[in-house]
N, C-alpha and C positions, 0 to 999 in steps of 0.2 A: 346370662350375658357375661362372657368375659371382661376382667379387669384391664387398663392399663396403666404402669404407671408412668409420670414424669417429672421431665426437671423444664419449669418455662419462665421467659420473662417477662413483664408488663413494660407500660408506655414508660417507665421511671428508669428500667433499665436493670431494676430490682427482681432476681431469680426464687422462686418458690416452687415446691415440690408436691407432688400430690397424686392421686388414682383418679381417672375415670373410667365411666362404664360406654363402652362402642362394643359393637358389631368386628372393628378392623380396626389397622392402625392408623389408619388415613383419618374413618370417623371421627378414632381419639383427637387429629391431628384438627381437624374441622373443629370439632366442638370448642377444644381449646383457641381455636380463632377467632369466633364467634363471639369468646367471651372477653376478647383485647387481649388474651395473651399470646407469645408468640414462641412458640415451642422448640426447644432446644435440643428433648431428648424423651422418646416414648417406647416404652417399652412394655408386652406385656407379661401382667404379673407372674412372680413364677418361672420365667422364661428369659431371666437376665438383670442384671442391675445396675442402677443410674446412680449417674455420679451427684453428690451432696451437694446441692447449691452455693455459690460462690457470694462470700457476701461482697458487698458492694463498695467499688475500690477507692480508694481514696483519691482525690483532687489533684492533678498535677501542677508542680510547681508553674508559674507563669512562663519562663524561660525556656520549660520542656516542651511544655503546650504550644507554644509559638513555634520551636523549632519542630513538630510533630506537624503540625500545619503547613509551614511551607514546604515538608518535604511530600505534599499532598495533589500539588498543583501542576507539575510537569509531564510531559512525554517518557512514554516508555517502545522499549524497538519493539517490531510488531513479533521477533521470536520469543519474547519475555512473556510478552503476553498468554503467548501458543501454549509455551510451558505452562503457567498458572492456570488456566484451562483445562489442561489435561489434565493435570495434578488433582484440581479441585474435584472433577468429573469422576476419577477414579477413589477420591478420599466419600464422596459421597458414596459411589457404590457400593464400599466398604461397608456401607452402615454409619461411617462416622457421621455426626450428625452438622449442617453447615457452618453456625458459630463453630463449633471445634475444628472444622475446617481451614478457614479462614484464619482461624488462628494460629495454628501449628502451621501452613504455609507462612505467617507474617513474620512469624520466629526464624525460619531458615532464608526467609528471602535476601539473597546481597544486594539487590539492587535498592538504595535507598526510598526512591521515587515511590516504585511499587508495596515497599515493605511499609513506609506513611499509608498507603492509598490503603491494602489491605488491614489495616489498623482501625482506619477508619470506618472501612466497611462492614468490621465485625461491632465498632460500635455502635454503628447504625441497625446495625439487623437486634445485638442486644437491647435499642430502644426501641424494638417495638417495629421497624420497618421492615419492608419486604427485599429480598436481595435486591430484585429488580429496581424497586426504590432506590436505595443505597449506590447500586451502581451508576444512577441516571444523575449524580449529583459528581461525576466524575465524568465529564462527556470529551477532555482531551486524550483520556484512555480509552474508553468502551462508547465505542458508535450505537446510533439509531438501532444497527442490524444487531449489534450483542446485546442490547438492553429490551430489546424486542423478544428475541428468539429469549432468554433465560424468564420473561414475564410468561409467553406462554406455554416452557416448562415450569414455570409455579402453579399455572393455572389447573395444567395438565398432570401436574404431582410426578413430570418423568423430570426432574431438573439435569439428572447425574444423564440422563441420554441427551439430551438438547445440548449441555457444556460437551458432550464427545461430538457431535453434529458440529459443532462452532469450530472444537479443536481440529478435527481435521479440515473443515473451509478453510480454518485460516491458515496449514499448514498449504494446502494446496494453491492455493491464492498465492500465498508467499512462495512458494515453488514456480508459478509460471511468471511472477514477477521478476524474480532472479536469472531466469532464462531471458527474459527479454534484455533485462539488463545486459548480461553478458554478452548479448548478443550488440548490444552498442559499444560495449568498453574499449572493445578490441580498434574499429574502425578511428573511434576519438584520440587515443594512443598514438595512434599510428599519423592523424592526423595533427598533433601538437608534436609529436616530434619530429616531421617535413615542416609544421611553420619554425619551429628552433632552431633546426642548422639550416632553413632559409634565412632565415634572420641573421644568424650569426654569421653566415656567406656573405651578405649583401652589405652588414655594417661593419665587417671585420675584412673579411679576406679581400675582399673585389677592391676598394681603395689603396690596397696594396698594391696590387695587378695593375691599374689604373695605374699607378704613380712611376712603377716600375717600365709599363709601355711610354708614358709621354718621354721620359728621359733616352730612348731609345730613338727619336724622333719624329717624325711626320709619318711614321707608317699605317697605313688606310686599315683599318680594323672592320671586320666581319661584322655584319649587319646585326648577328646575336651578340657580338659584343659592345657592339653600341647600345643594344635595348638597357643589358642587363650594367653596363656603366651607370648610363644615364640613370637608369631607375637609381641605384645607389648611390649617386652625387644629388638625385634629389629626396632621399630620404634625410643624408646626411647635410643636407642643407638647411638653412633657416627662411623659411617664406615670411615670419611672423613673428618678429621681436627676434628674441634670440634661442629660441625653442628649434631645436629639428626639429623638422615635418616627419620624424617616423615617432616622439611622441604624440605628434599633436593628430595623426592618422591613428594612435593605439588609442587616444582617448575619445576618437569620432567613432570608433568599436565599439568601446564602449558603453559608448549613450546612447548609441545605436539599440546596442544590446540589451542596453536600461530601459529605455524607450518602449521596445518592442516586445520587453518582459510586463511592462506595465498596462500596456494595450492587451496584452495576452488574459491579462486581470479583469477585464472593463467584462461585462455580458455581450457584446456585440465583438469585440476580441477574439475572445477564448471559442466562441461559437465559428467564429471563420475559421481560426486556427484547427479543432478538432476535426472542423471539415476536412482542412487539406491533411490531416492526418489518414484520415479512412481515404483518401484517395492517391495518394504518395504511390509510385512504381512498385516498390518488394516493399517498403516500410507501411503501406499502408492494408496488406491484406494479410500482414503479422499483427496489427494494432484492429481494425474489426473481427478476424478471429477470437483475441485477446479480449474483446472488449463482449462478443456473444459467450464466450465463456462465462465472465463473470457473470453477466446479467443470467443465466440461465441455472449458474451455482447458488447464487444469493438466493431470487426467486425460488429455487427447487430447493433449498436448505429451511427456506421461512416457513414454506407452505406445510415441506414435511414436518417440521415442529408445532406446525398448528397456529399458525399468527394465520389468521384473514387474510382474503387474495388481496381486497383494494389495499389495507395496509401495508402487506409484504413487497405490493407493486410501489407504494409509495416509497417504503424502505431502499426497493431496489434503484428506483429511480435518484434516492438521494447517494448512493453510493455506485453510481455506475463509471464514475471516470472521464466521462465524456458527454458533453452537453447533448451531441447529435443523438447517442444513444437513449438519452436522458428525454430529451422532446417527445421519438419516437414512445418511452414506456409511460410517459405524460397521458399523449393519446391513448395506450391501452388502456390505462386507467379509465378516461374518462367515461371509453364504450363499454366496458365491464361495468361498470356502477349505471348504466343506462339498460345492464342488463343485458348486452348481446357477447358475441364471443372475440375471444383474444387474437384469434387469429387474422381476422379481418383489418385491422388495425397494426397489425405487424405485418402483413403484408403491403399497407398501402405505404408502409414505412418507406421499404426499398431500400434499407440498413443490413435486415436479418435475410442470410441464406435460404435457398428454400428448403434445404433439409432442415432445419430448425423449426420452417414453418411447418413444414410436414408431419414432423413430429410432433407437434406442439398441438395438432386439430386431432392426430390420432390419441394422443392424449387425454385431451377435455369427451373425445365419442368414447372411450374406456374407462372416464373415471380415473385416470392413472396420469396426471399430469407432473405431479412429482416427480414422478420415477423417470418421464422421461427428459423433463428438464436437468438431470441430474446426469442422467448418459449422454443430451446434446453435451453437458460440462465437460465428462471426458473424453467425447469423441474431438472437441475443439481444444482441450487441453495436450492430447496426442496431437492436433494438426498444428498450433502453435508450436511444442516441440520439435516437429519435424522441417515446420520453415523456418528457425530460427535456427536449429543445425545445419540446413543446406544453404542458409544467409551467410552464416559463420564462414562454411567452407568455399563460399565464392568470392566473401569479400577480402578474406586472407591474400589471395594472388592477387588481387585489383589492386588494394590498399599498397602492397609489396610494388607494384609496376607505377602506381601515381606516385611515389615514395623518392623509385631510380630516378623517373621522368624528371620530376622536380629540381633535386637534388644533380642529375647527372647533364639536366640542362645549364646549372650556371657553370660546372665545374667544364663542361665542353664549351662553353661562350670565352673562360678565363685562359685554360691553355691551348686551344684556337690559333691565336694572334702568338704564341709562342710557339708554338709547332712552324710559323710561318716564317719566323723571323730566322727560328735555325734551321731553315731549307734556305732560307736566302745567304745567309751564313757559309752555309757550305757550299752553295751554288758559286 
């Protein structure tokens, strides 16, 4: 029976070196499990050599240790992440063994946040913990689904394939997120800058015009130019102490908007609001494509790494985005754990397309539910793409003409009654 040797740690954190006899590397990797230590580097004998155990470091000052800790506890962007994923995935394949991982990423990392976070993770795996462990005690960086999917690649002994499954989820995730965005920025732009030079029209120029016509006399002014006076003598007026009415209308906006953010918060809120989101004209069959994407990527990412259906549905259900979606994968849950099939239950949703359903029964009759949960992701990640690009290109000329409309309404309301005055002039 082959030798192996290694370099492992115990529950102290204390590294020690030695041989045993397995079958495989993996064996080696078990035995040494079994016995509380937790293995850092196996190699068998003859066929490479391990590096000399580190003795054990000395105590950080209190001052370092404090600032080591709090730089442990914040948010990191979700591209930082992607990166240290890939990175780690690819140092594993290597051979590098995960404490060495972990570590040389900690060393190059600029981000402070992440480079405490990684510090701490290699010292928890050096005491004796499991990465999965270690990362679960970090839950404002790595969610349910990354602490999930890297347990049952430890379980599974593929970890360096499960962190490349992750890393590319979340590059694509983040890909069709960025597209949706985009596809809002443009309209909001365009919409903050019609309320700005309306604003700056209505409290600046029009009291001009105003002041300019009444010195001219009793001349009967155009019906738009009465609207658009009036409206700006009562912006610029005080209904209420001495405040105009167009702050005390920007701070009714406001609470409005305070208001309606915090309702949106309540469970009876956020659940009517996601409603009216899957049901909205064009913004609403870009936000349920978007939302059976995810739910079909997550789920089909869990499964293929090997996490259990109920738990991977639980997973998905925690990170789906939306409650409605969320309810609906509630229910499959509960008929799967009753023992019947997914599809029944998704379809009585009336959420999910029926190509998704379809796919999804051809699936579970082949055995091949994965696989096809993972091409509904990109056949819906292609059709989010494409209605958010023909979104883009309709809302560009709408946004453009309520822009003029706007805009070209006050400026014909104001020279109007001047156009009038020099035909009577010249008449």
């Amino acid at each position: 029976m082959p030798q192996y040797q290694f370099t492992a740690a115990d529950a102290k954190g204390e590294q020690l070196s030695g041989t045993v006899d397995a079958t495989s590397e993996a064996e080696a990797i078990n035995q040494l499990r079994s016995q509380g230590y937790y293995p850092l580097q196996v190699v068998e004998a003859g066929k490479g050599k391990i590096a000399a155990p580190k003795k054990k470091a000395a105590k950080p000052a209190k001052g370092s240790a404090a600032k080591g800790k709090a730089k442990t506890g914040g948010r990191i962007k979700p591209k930082a992440l992607m990166i240290f994923t890939r990175q780690l995935a690819t140092l594993i394949d290597s051979g590098l063994p995960l404490l060495r991982g972990l570590t040389v990423l900690g060393k190059q990392e600029p981000n402070p946040v992440l480079r405490g976070t990684l510090n701490a993770l290699a010292d928890s795996v050096q005491s004796g913990s499991t990465f999965s462990e270690a990362l679960a005690t970090h839950p404002k960086i790595f969610n349910k689904l990354y602490v999930n999917m890297v347990k049952a690649g430890e379980l599974g002994g593929v970890l360096e394939v499960v962190l490349l499954r992750l890393a590319e989820y979340q590059e694509k995730a983040q890909k069709l997120k960025n597209k949706i965005v985009s596809a809002m920025v443009y309209p909001v732009i365009v919409m903050f800058i019609a309320v700005a030079i309306l604003v700056f029209l209505m409290l600046v120029i029009v009291p001009k015009f105003e002041a300019m016509f009444a010195e001219m006399g009793n001349e009967e002014l155009p019906t738009i130019s009465k609207i658009v006076f009036g409206t700006s003598k009562f912006f610029l007026n005080a209904s209420v102490g001495p405040i105009p009415n167009a702050v005390w209308f920007f701070l009714v906006i406001v609470l409005i908007a305070f208001g309606f953010n915090a309702w949106g918060r309540t469970k009876g809120g956020r659940k009517v609001i996601d409603a009216m989101k899957l049901k909205l004209p064009v913004f609403g069959d870009i936000q349920r494509k978007s939302a059976v994407a995810r739910f079909s990527r997550t789920l089909g990412t869990l499964v293929t790494s090997g996490v259990p259906i109920l738990q991977a549905l639980n997973i998905t259900r925690d990170t789906a985005g939306n409650v409605v979606i969320s309810e609906a994968i509630e229910k499959v849950h509960s008929a799967v754990k009753e023992g019947e099939s997914i599809v029944t239950p998704l379809q009585a949703s009336g959420v999910f397309p029926g190509m998704v359903i379809s796919m999804v029964d051809v699936g579970e009759e082949t055995g091949q539910l994965p696989e096809m949960l993972l091409k509904v992701a990109d056949v819906y990640d292609d059709e989010v793409d494409n209605a958010v690009s023909a979104l883009t290109s309709i809302l560009e000329p709408i946004m453009i003409v309520i822009l003029a409309l706007v805009v070209g309404s006050v400026v014909f309301a104001l020279f109007l009654p001047l156009i009038k005055v020099i035909q009577n002039v010249g008449s």
